[in-house]
LUMDREN-230748 format. One record per residue (C-alpha): residue number from 0; x, y, z; residue in one letter. Coordinates in Angstrom, 2 decimals, padded with zeros to 5 digits. Each point is the difference from the previous one (the first is absolute). Example, Ala and Ser with C-alpha at 12.3 -4.5 7.8 and 13.67 -1.06 7.14 Angstrom:
<lobas>
<loba><num>0</num><X>012.30</X><Y>-004.50</Y><Z>007.80</Z><residu>A</residu></loba>
<loba><num>1</num><X>001.37</X><Y>003.44</Y><Z>-000.66</Z><residu>S</residu></loba>
</lobas>
This chain:
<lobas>
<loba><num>0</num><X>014.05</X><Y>-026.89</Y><Z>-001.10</Z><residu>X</residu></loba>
<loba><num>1</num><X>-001.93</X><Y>-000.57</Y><Z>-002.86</Z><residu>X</residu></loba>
<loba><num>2</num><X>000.24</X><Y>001.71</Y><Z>-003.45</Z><residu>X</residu></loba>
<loba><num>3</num><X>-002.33</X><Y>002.07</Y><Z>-000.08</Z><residu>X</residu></loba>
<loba><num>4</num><X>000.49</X><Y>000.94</Y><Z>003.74</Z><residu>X</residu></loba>
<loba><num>5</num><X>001.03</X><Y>003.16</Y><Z>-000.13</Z><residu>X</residu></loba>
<loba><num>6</num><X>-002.32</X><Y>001.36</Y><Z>-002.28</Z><residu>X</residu></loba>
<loba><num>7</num><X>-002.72</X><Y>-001.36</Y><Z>002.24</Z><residu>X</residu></loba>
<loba><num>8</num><X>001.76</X><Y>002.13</Y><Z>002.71</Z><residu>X</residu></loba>
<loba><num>9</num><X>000.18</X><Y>003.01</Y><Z>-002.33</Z><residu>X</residu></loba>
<loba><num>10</num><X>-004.11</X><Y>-000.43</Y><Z>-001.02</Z><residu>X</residu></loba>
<loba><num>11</num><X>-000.32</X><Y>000.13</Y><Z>004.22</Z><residu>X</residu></loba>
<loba><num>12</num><X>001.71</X><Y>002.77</Y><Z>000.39</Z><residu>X</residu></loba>
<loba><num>13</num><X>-002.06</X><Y>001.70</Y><Z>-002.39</Z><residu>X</residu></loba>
<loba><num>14</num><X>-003.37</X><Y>-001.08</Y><Z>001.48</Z><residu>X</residu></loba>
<loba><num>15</num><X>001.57</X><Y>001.00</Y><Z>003.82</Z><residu>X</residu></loba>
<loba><num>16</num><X>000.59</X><Y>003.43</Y><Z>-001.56</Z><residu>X</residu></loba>
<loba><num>17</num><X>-003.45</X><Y>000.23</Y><Z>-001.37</Z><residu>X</residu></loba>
<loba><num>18</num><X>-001.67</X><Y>-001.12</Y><Z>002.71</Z><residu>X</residu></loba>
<loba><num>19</num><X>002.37</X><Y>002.57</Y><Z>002.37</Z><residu>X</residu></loba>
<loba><num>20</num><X>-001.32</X><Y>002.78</Y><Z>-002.68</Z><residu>X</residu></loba>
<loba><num>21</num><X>-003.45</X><Y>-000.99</Y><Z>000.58</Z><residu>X</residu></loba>
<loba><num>22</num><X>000.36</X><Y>000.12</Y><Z>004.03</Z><residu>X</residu></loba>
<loba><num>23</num><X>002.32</X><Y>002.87</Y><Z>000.31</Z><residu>X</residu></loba>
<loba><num>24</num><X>-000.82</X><Y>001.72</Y><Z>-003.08</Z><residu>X</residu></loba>
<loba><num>25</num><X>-003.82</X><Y>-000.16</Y><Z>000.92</Z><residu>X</residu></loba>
<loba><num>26</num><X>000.81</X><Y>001.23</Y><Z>003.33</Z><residu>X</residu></loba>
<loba><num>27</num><X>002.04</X><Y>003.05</Y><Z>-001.28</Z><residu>X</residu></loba>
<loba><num>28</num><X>-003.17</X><Y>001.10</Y><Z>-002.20</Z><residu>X</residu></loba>
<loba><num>29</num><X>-002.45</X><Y>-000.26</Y><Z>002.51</Z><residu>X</residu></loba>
<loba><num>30</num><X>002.03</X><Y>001.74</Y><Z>002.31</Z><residu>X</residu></loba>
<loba><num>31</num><X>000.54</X><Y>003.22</Y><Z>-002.20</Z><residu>X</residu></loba>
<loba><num>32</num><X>-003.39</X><Y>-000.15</Y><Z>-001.12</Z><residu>X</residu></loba>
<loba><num>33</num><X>-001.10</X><Y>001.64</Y><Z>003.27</Z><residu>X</residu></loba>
<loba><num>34</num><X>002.80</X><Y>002.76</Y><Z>-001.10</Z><residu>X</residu></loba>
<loba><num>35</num><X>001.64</X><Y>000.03</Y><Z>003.62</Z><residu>X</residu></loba>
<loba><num>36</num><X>001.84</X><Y>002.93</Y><Z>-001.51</Z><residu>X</residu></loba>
<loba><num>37</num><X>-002.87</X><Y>002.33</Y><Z>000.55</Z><residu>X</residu></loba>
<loba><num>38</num><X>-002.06</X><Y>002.17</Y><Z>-002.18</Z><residu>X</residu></loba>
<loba><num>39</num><X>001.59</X><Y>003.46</Y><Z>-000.04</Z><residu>X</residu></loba>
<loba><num>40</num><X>002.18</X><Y>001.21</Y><Z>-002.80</Z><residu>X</residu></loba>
<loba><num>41</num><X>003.45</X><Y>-001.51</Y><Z>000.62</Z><residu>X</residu></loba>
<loba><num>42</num><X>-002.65</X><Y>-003.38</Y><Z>000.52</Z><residu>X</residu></loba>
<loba><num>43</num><X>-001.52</X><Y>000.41</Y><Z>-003.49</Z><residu>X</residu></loba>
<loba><num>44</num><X>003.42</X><Y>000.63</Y><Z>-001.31</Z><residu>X</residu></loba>
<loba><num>45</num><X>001.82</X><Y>-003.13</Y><Z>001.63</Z><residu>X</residu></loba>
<loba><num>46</num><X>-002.67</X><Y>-002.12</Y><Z>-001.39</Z><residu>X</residu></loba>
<loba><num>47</num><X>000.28</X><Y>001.04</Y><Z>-003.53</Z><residu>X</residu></loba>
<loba><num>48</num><X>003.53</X><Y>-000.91</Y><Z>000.19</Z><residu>X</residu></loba>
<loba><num>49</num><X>-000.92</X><Y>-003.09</Y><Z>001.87</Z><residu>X</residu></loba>
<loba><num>50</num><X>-002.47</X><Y>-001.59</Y><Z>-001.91</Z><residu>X</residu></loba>
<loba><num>51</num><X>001.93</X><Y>-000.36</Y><Z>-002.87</Z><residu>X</residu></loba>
<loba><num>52</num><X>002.75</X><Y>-001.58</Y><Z>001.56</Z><residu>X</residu></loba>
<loba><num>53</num><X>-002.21</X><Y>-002.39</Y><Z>002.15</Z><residu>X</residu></loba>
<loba><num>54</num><X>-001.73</X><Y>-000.95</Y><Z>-003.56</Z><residu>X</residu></loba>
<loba><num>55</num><X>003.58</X><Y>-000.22</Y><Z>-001.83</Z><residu>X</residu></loba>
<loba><num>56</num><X>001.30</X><Y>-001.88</Y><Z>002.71</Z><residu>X</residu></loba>
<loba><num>57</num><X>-002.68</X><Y>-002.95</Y><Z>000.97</Z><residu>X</residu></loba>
<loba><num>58</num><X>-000.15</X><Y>-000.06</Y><Z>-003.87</Z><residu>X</residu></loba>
<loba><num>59</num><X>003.37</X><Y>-001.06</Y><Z>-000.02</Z><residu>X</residu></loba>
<loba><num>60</num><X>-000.03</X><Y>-002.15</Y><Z>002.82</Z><residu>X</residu></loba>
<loba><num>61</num><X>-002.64</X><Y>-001.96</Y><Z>-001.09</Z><residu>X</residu></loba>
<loba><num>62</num><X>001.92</X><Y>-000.12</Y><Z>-003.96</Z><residu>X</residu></loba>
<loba><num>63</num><X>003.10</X><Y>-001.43</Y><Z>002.20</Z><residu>X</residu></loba>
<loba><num>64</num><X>-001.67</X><Y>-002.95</Y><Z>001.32</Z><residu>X</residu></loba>
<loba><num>65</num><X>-001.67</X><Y>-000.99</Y><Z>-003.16</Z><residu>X</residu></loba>
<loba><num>66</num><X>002.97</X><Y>000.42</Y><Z>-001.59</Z><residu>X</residu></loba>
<loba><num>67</num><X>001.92</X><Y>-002.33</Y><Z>002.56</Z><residu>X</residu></loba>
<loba><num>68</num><X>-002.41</X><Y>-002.59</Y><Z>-000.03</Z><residu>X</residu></loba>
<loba><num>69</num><X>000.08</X><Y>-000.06</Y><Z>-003.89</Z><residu>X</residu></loba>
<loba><num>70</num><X>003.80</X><Y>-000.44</Y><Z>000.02</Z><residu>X</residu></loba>
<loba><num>71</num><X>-000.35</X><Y>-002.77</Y><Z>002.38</Z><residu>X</residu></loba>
<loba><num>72</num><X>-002.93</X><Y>-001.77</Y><Z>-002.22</Z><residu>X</residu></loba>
<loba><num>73</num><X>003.24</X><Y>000.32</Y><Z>-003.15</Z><residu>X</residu></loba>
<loba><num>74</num><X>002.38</X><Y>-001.36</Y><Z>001.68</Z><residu>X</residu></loba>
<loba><num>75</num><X>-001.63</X><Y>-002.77</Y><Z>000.88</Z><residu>X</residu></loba>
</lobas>
């Protein structure tokens, strides 16, 4: 194994979970954009909970992997 090896592993990881956020991430969004939760009132109220959680979650999801990735690039 090289040197800089692992960090090359760790910048791969990073990328895999990006590109995993954009697949499964994207397929989340779209898939609660047609709010299969319905449109009566406990509907409305589920998504206003929901929304913010999808949004704080992708959000972090997609700050992990860049994160990861950058670690990798450091340790190189």
């Amino acid at each position: 194994m090289t040197r800089d090896e692992p960090g090359r592993r760790i910048s791969e990881a990073g990328r895999m979970l990006g590109v995993q956020r954009d697949n499964a991430g994207a397929a989340l969004a779209a898939a609660s954009a047609t709010r299969p939760w319905g449109d009566d009132e406990a509907g409305r109220a589920f998504e206003g909970r929901y929304r913010k959680v999808e949004s704080q979650v992708l959000g972090a999801w997609e700050q992990l992997a860049q994160y990861v990735e950058r670690l990798g690039d450091d340790a190189r």
